[in-house]
C-alpha positions as CSV (number, residue, x, y, z in Angstrom):
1,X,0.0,0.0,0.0
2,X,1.3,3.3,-0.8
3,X,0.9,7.2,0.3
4,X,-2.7,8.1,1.4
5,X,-3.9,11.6,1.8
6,X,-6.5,11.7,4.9
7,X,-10.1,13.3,4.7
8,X,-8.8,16.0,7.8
9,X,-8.7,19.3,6.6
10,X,-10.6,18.6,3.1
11,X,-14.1,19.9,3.8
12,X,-17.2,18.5,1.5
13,X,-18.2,21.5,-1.1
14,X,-21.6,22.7,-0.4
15,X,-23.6,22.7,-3.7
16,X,-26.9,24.4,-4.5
17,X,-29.1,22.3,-6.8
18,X,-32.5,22.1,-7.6
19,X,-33.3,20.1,-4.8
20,X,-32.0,21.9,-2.2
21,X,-28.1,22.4,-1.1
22,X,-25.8,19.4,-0.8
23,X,-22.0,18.5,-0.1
24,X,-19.8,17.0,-2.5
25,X,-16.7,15.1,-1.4
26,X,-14.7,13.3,-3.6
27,X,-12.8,9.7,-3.7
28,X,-10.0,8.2,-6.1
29,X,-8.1,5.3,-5.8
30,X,-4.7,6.1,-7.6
31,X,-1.6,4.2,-8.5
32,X,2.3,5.4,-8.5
33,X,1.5,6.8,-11.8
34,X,-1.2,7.7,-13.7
35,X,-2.8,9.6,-17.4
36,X,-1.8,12.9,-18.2
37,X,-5.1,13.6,-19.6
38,X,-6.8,12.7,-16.6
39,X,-4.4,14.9,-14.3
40,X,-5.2,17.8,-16.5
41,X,-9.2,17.0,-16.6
42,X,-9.9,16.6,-13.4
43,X,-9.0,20.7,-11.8
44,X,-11.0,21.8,-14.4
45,X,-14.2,20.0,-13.7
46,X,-13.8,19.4,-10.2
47,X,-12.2,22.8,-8.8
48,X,-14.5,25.5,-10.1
49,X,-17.1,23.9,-7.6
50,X,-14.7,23.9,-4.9
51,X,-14.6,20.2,-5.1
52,X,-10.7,18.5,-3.7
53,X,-10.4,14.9,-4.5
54,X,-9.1,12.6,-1.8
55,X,-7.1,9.7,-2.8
56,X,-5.6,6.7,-1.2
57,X,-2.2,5.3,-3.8
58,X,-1.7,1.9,-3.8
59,X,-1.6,-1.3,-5.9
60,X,-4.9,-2.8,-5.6
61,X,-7.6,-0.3,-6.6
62,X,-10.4,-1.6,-3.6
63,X,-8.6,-1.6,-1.2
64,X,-7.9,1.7,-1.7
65,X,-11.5,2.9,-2.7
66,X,-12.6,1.4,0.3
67,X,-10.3,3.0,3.0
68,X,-11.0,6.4,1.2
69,X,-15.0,5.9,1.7
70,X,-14.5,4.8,5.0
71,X,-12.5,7.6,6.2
72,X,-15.1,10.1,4.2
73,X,-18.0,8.3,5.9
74,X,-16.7,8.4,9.3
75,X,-16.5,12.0,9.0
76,X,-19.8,12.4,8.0
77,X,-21.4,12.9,11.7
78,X,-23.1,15.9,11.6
79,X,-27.0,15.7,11.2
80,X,-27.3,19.4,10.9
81,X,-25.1,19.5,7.1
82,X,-26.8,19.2,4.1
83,X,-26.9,15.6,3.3
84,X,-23.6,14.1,1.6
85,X,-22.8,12.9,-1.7
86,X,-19.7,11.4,-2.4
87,X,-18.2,11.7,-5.6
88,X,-15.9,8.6,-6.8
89,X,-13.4,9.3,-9.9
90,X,-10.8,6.9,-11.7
91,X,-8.1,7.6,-12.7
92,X,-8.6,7.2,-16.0
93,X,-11.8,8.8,-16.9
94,X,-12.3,12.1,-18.8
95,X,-14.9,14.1,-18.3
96,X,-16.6,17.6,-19.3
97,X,-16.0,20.5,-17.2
98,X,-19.9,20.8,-16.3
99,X,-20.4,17.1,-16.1
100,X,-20.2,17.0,-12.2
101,X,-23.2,19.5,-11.6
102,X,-25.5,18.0,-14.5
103,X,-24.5,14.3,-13.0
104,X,-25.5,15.8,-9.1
105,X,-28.6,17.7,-10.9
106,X,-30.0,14.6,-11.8
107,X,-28.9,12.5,-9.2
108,X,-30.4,14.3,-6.4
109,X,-33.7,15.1,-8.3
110,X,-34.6,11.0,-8.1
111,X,-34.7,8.1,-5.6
112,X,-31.2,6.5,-6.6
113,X,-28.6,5.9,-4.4
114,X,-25.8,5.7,-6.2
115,X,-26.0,7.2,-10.0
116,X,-23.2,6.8,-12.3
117,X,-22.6,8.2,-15.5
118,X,-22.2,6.2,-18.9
119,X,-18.9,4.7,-19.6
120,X,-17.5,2.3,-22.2
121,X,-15.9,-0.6,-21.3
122,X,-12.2,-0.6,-22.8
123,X,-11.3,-2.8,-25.7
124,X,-14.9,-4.0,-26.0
125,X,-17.9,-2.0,-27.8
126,X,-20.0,-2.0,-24.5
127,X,-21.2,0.4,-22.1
128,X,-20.3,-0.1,-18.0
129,X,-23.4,-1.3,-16.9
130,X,-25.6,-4.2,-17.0
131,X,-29.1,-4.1,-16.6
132,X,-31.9,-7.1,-15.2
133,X,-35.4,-8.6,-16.7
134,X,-38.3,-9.1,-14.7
135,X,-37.2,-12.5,-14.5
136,X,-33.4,-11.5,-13.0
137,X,-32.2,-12.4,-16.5
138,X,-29.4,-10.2,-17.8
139,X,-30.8,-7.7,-20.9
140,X,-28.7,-7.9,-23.3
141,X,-30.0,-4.2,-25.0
142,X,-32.0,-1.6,-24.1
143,X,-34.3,0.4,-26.4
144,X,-33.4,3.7,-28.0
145,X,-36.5,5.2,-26.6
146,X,-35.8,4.2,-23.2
147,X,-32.4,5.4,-23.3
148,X,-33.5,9.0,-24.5
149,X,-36.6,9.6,-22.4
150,X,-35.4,8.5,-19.1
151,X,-32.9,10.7,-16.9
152,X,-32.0,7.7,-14.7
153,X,-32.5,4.4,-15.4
154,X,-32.1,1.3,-12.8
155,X,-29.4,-1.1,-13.5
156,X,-28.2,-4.0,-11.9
157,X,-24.3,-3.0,-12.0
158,X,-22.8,-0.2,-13.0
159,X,-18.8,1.3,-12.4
160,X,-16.9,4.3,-10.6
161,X,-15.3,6.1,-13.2
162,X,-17.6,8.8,-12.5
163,X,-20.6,7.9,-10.1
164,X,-22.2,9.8,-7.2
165,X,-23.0,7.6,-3.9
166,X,-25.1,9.0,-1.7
167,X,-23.3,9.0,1.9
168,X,-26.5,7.7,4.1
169,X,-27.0,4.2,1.5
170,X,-23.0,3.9,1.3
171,X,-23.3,3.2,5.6
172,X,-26.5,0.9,4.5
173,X,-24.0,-1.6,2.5
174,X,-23.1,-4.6,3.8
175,X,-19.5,-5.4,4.4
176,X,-16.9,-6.1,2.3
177,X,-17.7,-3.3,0.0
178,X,-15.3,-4.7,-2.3
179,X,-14.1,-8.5,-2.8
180,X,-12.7,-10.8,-5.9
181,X,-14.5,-14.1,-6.0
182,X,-12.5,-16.2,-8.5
183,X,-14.9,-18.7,-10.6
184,X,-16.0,-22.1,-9.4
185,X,-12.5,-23.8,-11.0
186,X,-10.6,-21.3,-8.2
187,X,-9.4,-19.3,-10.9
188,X,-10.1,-15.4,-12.3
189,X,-11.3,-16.2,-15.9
190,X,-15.4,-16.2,-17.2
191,X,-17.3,-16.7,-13.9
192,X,-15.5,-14.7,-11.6
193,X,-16.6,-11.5,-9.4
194,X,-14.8,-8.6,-9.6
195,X,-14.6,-6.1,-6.8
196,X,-16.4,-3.7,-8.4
197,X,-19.4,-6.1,-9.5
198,X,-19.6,-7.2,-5.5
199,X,-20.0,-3.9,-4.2
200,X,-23.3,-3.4,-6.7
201,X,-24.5,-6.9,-5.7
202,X,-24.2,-5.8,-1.9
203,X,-25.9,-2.6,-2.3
204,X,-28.5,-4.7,-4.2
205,X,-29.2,-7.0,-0.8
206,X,-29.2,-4.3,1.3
207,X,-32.1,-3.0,-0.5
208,X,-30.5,0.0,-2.2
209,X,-31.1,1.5,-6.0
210,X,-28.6,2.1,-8.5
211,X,-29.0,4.1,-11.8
212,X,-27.2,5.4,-14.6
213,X,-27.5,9.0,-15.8
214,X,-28.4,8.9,-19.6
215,X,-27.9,12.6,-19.8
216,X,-24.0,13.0,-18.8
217,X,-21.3,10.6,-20.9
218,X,-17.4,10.6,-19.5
219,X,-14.3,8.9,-21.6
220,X,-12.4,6.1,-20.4
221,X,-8.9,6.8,-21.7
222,X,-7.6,3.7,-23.4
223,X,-3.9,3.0,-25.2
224,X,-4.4,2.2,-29.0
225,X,-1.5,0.9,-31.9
226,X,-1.7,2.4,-34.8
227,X,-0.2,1.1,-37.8
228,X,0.0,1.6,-41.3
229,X,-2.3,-0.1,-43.6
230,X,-2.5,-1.6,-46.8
231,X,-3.2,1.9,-48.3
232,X,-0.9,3.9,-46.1
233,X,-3.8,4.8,-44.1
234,X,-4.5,4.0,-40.4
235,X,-5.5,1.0,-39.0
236,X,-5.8,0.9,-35.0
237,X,-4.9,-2.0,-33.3
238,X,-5.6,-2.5,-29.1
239,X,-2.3,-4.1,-27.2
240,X,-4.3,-6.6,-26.2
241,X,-5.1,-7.8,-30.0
242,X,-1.5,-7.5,-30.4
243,X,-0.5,-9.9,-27.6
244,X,-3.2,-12.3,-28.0
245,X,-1.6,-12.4,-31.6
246,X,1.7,-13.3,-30.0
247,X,3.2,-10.0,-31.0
248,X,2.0,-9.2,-34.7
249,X,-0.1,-6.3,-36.4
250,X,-3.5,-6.3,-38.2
251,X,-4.1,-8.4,-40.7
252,X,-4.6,-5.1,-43.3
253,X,-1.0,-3.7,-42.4
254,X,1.5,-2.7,-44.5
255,X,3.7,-5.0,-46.1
């Protein structure tokens, strides 16, 4: 575990919305080193709103979310305060610089705990977020319509690239917040639980609702190859295509 920076001495903005005022405190889990893009995102979308991120560096990214909510949490003992929203930010999401307030806007205006904005997942063409039938089956799309006419929808797990948990249901959640469950062959491929995806299925016992906001979209920053192709044009490759290729280009490169 690496350098932590404490919650003493960073005080929660106090944010006007349409619901009323709330505070805003916000949480990153950071390793040694870190996106450019990010480091130069953030001030700019967090600062004008007098929001400080507090982060905890360190090799194993729940562990260090978690001590980081705890310690934000366990401040959090004064009734009289507008009620508390904590604001949890990766390290490698990019964001607009009015992307915070609209997320909050909408966040506070419904009956979610925990509202996250829409991410992609990297490498794949999927958005961070899955979403449950009637039935408890896993959807495997969602309607246009539903998508555009809803502010928040209800999903079964979503991410913390960007997501707002609301202070009161983050003390609701059962512990561990966060725990890997490798498959039932005792290893991490298909089949496994992620720390990320246990946290959503703990909030989920304990009663709580999570959403994602359809009106505020953030970037996940990504590496990407590019090569030559057979027309000296580009042709992006990810470095985990390359690898899984043992260590060779796109099939439409430049020869």
């Amino acid at each position: 575990m690496g350098a932590a920076s404490t919650v003493a001495g960073v005080k929660p903005a106090v944010i006007e919305t349409a619901s009323g005022k709330v505070r805003v405190a916000c949480a990153m889990s950071t390793p040694r080193l870190g996106w450019q893009d990010h480091v130069f995102c953030w001030p700019r979308g967090l600062l004008p709103y007098g929001i400080a991120p507090v982060r905890f560096e360190g090799a194993f990214w729940e562990q260090c979310l978690d001590r980081v909510l705890t310690d934000i949490v366990a401040a959090d003992d004064d009734e009289s305060q507008p009620p508390l929203w904590i604001l949890t930010l990766d390290y490698d999401t990019v964001f607009e610089q009015d992307a915070v307030p609209r997320l909050l806007t909408y966040a506070t205006a419904g009956e979610h705990d925990f509202v996250a904005a829409v991410q992609m997942k990297r490498r794949v063409s999927e958005p961070l977020f899955t979403m449950v039938g009637e039935k408890g089956e896993r959807l495997s799309e969602v309607s246009r319509g539903k998508l555009l006419y809803s502010n928040v929808l209800p999903v079964n797990t979503a991410h913390f690239g960007l997501t707002l948990l609301k202070a009161s249901s983050l003390k609701k959640v059962p512990r561990p917040w966060f725990k890997a469950t490798p498959n039932e062959q005792g290893n991490w491929g298909e089949g496994r639980v992620d720390p990320d995806i246990h946290f959503w299925a703990q909030a989920k016992r304990a009663g709580l609702k999570a959403g994602i906001c359809t009106r505020v979209s953030v970037g996940h920053l990504e590496c990407y190859i590019k090569w030559p192709d057979k027309g000296m044009a580009q042709t992006l490759q990810h470095p985990g295509e390359f690898w899984d290729k043992n260590g060779r280009p796109p099939e439409d490169v430049w020869q």
